[in-house]
N, C-alpha and C positions, 0 to 999 in steps of 0.2 A: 502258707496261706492261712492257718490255724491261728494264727497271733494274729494276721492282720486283720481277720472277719472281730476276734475278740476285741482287738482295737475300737474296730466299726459300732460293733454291742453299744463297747462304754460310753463311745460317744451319742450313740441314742438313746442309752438307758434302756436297749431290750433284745433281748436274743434271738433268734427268728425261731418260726413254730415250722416253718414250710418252705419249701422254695419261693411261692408268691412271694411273702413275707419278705424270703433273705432278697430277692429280686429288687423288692421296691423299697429295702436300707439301703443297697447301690444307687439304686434312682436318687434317692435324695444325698446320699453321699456326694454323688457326684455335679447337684445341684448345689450342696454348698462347697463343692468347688474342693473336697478331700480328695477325689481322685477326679483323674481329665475322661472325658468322652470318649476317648480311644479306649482306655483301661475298664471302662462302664461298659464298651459294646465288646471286649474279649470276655470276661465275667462271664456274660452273659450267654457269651455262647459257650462258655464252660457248661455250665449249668444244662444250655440246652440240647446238649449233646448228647447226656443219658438218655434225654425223651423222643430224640429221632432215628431212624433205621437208615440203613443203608441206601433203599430207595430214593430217601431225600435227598440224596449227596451224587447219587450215582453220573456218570456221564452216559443218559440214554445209548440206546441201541444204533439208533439213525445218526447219533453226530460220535461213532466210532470209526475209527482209523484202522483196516483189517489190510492183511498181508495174507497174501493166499500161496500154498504151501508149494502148488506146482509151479509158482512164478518162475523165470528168469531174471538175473539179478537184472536186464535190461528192463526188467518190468516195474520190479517192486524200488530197486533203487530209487529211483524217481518220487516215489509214495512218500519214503522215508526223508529223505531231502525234502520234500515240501511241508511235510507234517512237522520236522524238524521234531517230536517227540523222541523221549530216551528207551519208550517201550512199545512195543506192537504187539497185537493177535493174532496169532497166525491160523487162519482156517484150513479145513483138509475140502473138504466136498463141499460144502456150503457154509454160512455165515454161523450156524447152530453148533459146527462141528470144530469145536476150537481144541488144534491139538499142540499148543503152547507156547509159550512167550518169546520172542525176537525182544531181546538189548542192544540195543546201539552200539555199546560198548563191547559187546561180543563180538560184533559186526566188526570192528575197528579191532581188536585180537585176531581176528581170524586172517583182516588183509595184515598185520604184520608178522603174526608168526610163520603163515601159509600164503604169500603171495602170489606164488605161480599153482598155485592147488586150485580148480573148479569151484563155485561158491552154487551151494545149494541150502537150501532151509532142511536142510537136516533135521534128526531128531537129538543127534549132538549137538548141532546148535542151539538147537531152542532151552527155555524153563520151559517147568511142567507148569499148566495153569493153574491157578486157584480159584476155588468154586464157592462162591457164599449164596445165600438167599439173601431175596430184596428186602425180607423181614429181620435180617440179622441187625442188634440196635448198634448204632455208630461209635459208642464209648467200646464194644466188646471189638469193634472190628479193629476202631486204631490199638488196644492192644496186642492185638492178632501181629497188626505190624510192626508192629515195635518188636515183637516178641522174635516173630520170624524175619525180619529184616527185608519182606519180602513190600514190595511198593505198591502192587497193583494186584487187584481181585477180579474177577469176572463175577458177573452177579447175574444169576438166573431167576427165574421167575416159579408159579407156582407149578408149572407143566413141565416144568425142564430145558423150557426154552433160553437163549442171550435175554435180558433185559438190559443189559446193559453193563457199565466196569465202574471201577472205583479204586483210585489211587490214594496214596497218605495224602498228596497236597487235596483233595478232594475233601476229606477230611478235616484237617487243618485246618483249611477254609470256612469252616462250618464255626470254628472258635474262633476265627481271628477275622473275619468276615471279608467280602468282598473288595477290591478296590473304586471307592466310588467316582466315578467321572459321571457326565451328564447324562450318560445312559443306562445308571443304575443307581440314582437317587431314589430316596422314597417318595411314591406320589406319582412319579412319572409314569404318565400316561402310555401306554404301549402303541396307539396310535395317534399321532400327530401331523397336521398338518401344515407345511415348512414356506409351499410356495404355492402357486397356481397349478395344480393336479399334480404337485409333488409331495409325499408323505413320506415321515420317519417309522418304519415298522420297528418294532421290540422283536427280538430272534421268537419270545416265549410267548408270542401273541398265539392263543387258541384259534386253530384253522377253522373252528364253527364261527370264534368271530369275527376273524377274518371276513368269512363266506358272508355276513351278515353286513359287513358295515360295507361290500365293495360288489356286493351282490354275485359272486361267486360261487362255485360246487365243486372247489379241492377237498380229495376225501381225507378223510380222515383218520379210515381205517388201521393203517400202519404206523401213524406215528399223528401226535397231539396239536404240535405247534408249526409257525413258519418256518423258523429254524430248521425244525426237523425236516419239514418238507425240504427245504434246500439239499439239507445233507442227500436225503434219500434220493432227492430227483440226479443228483451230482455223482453219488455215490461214495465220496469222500468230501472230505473239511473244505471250503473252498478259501479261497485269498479274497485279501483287501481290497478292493473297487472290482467285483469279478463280478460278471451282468451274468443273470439267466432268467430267460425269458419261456413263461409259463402261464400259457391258455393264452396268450395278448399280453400281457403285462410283464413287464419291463421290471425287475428287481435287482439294487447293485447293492451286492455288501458294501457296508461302511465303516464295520469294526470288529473284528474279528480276533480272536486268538490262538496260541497254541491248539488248545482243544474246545471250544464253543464258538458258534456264532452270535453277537451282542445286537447286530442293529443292522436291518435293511433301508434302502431308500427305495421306495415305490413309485413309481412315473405311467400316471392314467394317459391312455391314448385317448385321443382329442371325442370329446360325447361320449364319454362313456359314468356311465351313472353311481354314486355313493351316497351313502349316507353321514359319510362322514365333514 
């Protein structure tokens, strides 16, 4: 990468003093067309990696996927099959008390070496988890995993409490950025209106303005956004076209993933007032 920023240099005649600087030799790089847009926006989030923490990246608290320790495999099975994820949290007494990681693949070792054996979240089954703070910065943690091999962090806050986890591809993402579709363009509006009292919600729309544009009083206490709200009312990730209905209103996921929700559709009952 050293040769190729040198490269960059000679061709401006000037060496950068700062990241601003090195930032906006890419920007025009990339507007006379030395390197493509894709290459401009991974750079960039090279760059912008040292300057964000793990907070930024993290997958909150409410759109986490838990496995709880005294389940039956009748219970948690089901969890896992629908989360379809390669790792889980396993809690002991409550959501706060994470006593270590469920692998899928462990899961799948265990019915082939041990098929007629009893399936319990043991503590032979599980990893031990790992503990970072929300303030830990994103370039020391993907080292962490690189280092330890190890894929997924739990991330606590300043009290001690889940804030929430953080995976490498969480990470990753943060350099190589999002995949863009219509619901994660820049600009795009978080609420839109599509039909006659039908609206596109953004998962990361703020429940204050929510409450505001739809005249509304979902709290907000536990968790920030609509998304979250989902998660929380739900209690796990929910599926693609899955309705749930909250105070009167009518919300069906419309895009969802392995682990976040991207976009609701909202359907006002007939007189009911917006500002939208």
């Amino acid at each position: 990468m050293s040769a190729w920023l040198d490269k960059l240099s000679q061709t401006f005649q000037t060496e950068p003093t700062n990241s601003d600087h090195l930032q906006q030799i890419l920007r025009d790089a990339c507007e006379r067309e030395i390197i493509d847009k894709e290459s401009l926006s991974m750079l960039e989030g090279v760059l912008s990696v040292s300057e964000l923490r793990v907070k930024d990246a993290m997958i909150p608290r409410a759109q986490m996927v838990f496995v709880e320790q005294k389940q039956t495999p009748e219970q948690f099975l089901p969890i896992i099959v629908n989360a379809a994820h390669s790792r889980f949290p396993v809690i002991g007494n409550n959501p706060d008390d994470i006593v270590g990681i469920l692998l899928a693949k462990d899961l799948l070792k265990h019915f082939i070496l041990h098929p007629d054996a009893p399936l319990t979240l043991s503590d032979d089954l599980l990893r031990a988890p790992v503990f970072v703070p929300e303030s830990k910065r994103l370039d020391a943690m993907l080292r962490e995993f690189r280092s330890s091999h190890n894929h997924m962090a739990i991330v606590i806050d300043e009290y001690g409490g889940i804030a929430g986890m953080v995976t490498i591809e969480d990470v990753l993402e943060e350099i190589v950025g999002d995949i863009e579709d219509e619901f994660d363009t820049e600009g795009t509006q978080h609420i839109q209106r599509v039909a006659e009292r039908t609206y596109h919600i953004h998962a990361h729309t703020q429940i204050e303005d929510f409450n505001a544009a739809f005249h509304t009083a979902f709290s907000d206490d536990k968790v920030d956004s609509m998304g979250g709200l989902i998660m929380l009312t739900l209690e796990r990730l929910p599926h693609v076209n899955e309705t749930i209905e909250l105070d009167g209103l009518t919300f069906t996921v419309t895009k969802v993933d392995k682990r976040r929700i991207y976009q609701l559709e909202l359907k006002l009952p007939a007189e009911w007032e917006c500002d939208v």
